[in-house]
N, C-alpha and C positions, 0 to 999 in steps of 0.2 A: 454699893450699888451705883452704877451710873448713873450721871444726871441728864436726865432731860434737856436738850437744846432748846432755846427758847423760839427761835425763828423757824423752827419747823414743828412745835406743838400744836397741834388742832384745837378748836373753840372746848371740847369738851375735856381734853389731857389739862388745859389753862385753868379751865375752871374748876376740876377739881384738887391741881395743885394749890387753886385759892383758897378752896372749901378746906382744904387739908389745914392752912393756916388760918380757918376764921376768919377769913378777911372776903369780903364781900363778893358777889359774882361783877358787880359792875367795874370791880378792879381787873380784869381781864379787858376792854374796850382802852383806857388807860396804858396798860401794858405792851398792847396789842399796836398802841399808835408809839409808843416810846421806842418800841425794837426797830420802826424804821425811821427815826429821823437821826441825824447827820450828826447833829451834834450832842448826843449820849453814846458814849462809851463804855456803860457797865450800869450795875442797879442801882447803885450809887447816887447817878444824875441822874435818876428818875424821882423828882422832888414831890411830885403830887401823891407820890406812895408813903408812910410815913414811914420813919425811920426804921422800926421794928420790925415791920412787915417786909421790909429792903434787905435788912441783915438777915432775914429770914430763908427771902428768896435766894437769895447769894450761897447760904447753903442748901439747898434744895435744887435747884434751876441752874444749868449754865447760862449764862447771858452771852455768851458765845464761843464756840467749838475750833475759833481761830485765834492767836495772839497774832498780831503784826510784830513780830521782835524786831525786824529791821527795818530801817527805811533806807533807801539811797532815791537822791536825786539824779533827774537828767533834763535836757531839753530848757533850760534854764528852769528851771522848778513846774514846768507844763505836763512829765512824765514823774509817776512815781513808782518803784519795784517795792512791792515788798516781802520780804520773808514772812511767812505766815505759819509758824508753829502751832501744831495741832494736838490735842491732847495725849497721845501717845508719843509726844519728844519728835516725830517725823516732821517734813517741812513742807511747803509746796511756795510757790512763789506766784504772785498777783501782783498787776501790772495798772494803774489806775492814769488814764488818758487823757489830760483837757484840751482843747481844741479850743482856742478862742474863738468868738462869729467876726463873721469874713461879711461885705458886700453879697447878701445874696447868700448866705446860708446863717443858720443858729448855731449858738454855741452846741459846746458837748461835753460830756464827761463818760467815756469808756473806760469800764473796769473788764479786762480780760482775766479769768478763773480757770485754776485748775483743775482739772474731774479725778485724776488721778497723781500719787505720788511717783514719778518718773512715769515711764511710757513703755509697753511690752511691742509695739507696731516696727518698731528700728528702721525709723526712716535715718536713712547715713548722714543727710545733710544735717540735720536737727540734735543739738546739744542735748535736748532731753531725753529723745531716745537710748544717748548712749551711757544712762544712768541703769537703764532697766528698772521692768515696775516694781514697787514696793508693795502699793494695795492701792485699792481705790478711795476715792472720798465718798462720804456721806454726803445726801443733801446737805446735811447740817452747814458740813465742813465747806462745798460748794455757796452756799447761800450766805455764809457770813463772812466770806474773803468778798462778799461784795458791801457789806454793812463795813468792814473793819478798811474796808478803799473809801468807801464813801467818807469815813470820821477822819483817814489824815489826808482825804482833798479838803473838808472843813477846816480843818485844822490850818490849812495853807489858804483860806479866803476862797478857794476853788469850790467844786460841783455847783447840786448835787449831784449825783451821777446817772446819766439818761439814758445808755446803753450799756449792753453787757454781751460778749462775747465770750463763746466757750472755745477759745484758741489757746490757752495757756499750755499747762504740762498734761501730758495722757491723752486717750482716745474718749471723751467722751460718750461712745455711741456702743465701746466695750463696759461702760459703766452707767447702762441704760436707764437702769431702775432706779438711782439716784441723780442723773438727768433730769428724769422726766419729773421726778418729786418735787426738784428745786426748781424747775422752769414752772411749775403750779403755783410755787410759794411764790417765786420773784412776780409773777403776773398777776395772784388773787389777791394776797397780802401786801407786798410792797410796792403794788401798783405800776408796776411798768406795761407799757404795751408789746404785744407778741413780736409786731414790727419793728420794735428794738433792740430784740435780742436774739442774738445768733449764734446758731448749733453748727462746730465743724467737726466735720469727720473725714478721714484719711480713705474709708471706705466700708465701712462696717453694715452690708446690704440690712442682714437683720436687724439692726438698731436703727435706719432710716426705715423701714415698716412699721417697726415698732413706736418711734415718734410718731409716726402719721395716724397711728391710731390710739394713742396715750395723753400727745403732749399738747398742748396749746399752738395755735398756727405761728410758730417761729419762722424764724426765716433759718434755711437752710445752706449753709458750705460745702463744699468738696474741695478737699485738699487734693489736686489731682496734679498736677507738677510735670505730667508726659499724657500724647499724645496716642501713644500705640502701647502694645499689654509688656511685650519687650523692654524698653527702657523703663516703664512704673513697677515692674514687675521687680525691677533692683532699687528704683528711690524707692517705693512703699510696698515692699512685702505684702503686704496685707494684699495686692493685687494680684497676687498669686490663687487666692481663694476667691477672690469676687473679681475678676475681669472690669475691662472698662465698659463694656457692654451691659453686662451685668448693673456695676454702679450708676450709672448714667440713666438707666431704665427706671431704677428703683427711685434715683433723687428726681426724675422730670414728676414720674408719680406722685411724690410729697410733694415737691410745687403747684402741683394743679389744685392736689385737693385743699395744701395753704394757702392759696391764693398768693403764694411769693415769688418771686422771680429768685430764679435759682443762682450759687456764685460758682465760679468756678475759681480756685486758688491756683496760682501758679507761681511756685520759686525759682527764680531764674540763677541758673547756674550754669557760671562758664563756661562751653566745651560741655558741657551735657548733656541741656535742652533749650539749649535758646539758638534752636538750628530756625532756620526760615521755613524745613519740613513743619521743623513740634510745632510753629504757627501754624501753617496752613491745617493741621489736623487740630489744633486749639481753634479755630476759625472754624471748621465744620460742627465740630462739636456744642459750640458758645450757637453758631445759627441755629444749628437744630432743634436746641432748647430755650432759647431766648434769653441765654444766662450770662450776666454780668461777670466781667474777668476781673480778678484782681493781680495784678503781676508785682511779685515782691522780689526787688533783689535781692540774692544771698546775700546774707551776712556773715562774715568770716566768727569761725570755734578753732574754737585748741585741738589742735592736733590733724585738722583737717587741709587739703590744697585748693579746697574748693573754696570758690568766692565769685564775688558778683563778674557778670562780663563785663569786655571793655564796650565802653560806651557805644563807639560806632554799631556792636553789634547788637546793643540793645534796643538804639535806636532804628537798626532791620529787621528785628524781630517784633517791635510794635507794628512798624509800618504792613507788617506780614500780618497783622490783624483787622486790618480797615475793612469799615463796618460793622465792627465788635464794640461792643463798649466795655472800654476797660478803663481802668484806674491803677495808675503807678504808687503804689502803696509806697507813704512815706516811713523811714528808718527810724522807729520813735523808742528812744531810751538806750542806744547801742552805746553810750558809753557807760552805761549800770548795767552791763551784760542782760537786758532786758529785753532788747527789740525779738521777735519773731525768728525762732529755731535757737535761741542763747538761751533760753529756764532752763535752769536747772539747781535744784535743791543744795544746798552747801554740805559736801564732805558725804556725800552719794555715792557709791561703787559706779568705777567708768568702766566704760570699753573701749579698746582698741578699735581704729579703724584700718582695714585691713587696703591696700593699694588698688583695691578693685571697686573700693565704696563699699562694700560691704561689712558687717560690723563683726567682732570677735567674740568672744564669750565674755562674763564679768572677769573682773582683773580687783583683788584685793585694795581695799584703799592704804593709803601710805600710813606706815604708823605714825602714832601721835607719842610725843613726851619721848 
C-alpha cells in the first residue's frame, strides 16, 4: 500500500493515522507544526513524539515524497540546485534562492519547484523542454521540494524560505489539479502569503480560469517571450492553441479578480526577439495591462546557437520599453546548470534541435556500462 504524504494529509487522514497508533489526537497539532520547520528532516527529529510512536510513523507515513540526492552549489553558496528524487526513481530538479537585504529591501529565500518531470509545451530555447514529459508531480511531490530546499538552506545558515515560485521544470497550469492543491497546502498549513508565491504559465488559458476560481490569490506569470502570434507561435507552441489575445484576456482577468499585478516574462534571445518592434508590442502590451516585465537573458544549453544578445542591443531593446517597469532578471546558479531554461533531470531522453528552433522527436539516451 502506498504511504500517505505527510504535508498534504488533511486534519482528519493525521488523526486517524494517530488513532490507528494509539497515540493521542493532540499528537497531530505537534506533527502538524514539525512538517514545516526548517530544521527537521524526517520523524526521526521530531523529539517531542516519543520514540515508538516515531518508528511507527516511519512506517506508516511518508515524511516526504522528495529525497534531495544532490546538491550542487553556485553563487558562492547564495544558489542551491537540487536533484530531488521522487519515489518512483524519476528526478525533477529545485532551485533554492538567497538574496541577501540590500539598502531598501529584505532579505529572501526563493525556492523555485517543479510541477512536472520534464515539459510536454517544447519551448526550443528551454533545456527542459527538450527532455519531454515523463508525468506530472503530485501536490505532494510539489510541496515538499519546497520543505526539502528550505532544510539544506538551514543546513547552510540560510532561509527560511519566504517565496516560492512555480518556474522550474513543466507547465504547471497543464498540471492544474495538483497546483492548485499545493498552493492550499503552501498558503493554509505552511503559512506563506498568496503574495509570495508565483504561478507561471507558458499559456495554458484553461488553467489560468481554473486558478481564478480554485486557488488562493497568487500572483500570476506569463511566460510570453514574443510580441505577435507569429514568432510565439514557434518559441511556445502552446500559442498555436491559445493566441496572444486570447492569453492576455484570460491573465488580465485573473489579475483583477487577484488583486495582482500581472508579469509578463520575457527571454531575450539574440536575433529572435529582442528587435526594438518585439519592444514596442511588449510596451503595448505591459501598458494595456499594467504588467510588470521581467526580461531574462538567454542563457546558453547544449546543443543550441542561441544565446543572450550583444549588449548594445540589449541595452535598445530596454530602452524600447520606457515607461514599462521592468527588471533585468539576474542569471542565478548558471554555473550548476541551474539558472532559468537549463533544468533538467539527469540521464532524461533529449531532443534534437532542429536549425529552425524547432524541436525533433525523442532520440534514445546513450547507453550505459
Amino acid at each position: 500500500m502506498d504511504k500517505p504524504s505527510l504535508s498534504t494529509m488533511d486534519e482528519a487522514s493525521l488523526s486517524n493515522a494517530l488513532r490507528a497508533l494509539d497515540a493521542p489526537a493532540w499528537r497531530a497539532g505537534q506533527l502538524r507544526t514539525a512538517t514545516w520547520q526548517p530544521f527537521i528532516g524526517g520523524f526521526g527529529d521530531v523529539r517531542q513524539l516519543p520514540t515508538a510512536l516515531r518508528e511507527q510513523l516511519e512506517q506508516r507515513v511518508l515524511f516526504s515524497a522528495v529525497d534531495g540526492a544532490v546538491e550542487t552549489e553556485a553563487d558562492s553558496g547564495n544558489t542551491v540546485k537540487l536533484l530531488c528524487r521522487l519515489v518512483d526513481g524519476l528526478t525533477v530538479e529545485t532551485v533554492a534562492m538567497e538574496t541577501p537585504a540590500r539598502p531598501g529591501s529584505r532579505r529572501r529565500s526563493t525556492v523555485c519547484v517543479s510541477s512536472q518531470v520534464g515539459c510536454a509545451v517544447g519551448c526550443p530555447f528551454c533545456a527542459t523542454g527538450r527532455a519531454g514529459l515523463r508525468r506530472s508531480c503530485t501536490a505532494a511531490e510539489i510541496v515538499d521540494q519546497v520543505r526539502t530546499a528550505a532544510f539544506a538552506l538551514h543546513r547552510r545558515g540560510l532561509g527560511p524560505a519566504t517565496h516560492v515560485v512555480y518556474m522550474g521544470m513543466g507547465e504547471p497550469l497543464a498540471n492544474a489539479a495538483a497546483t492548485v492543491e499545493s498552493l492550499h497546502v503552501l498558503v493554509d498549513h505552511a503559512g506563506l502569503s498568496p503574495r509570495r508565491i508565483t504561478v507561471s504559465t507558458s499559456g495554458v488559458v484553461p488553467g489560468v480560469a481554473r486558478l481564478a476560481a480554485e486557488a488562493p490569490p497568487v500572483r500570476l506569470a506569463v511566460s510570453l517571450h514574443a510580441a505577435t502570434d507569429d514568432l510565439r507561435d514557434r518559441l511556445v507552441p502552446l500559442n498555436r492553441a491559445h493566441p496572444i489575445d486570447e492569453l492576455i484576456a484570460a491573465a488580465t482577468r485573473y489579475a483583477a479578480q487577484a488583486g495582482r499585478r500581472l508579469t509578463f516574462e520575457w527571454c531575450l534571445i539574440g536575433g529572435v526577439n529582442d528587435t526594438v518592434e518585439q519592444a514596442a508590442g511588449l510596451r503595448r502590451l505591459a501598458d494595456a495591462t499594467g504588467a510588470h516585465v521581467n526580461v531574462i537573458p538567454m542563457n546558453r544549453i547544449e546543443g543550441s546557437e542561441w544565446g543572450p544578445p550583444p549588449a548594445e542591443v540589449s541595452r535598445a531593446f530596454l530602452a524600447a520599453l520606457r515607461g514599462v517597469r521592468v527588471t533585468v532578471r539576474d542569471t542565478r546558479g548558471n554555473e550548476a546548470d541551474a539558472a532559468c531554461g537549463q533544468l533538467r533531470a539527469l540521464l532524461e531522453t533529449r531532443r534534437e534541435m532542429r536549425a529552425d528552433g524547432t524541436l525533433g522527436p525523442p532520440r534514445a539516451p546513450a547507453p550505459t556500462g
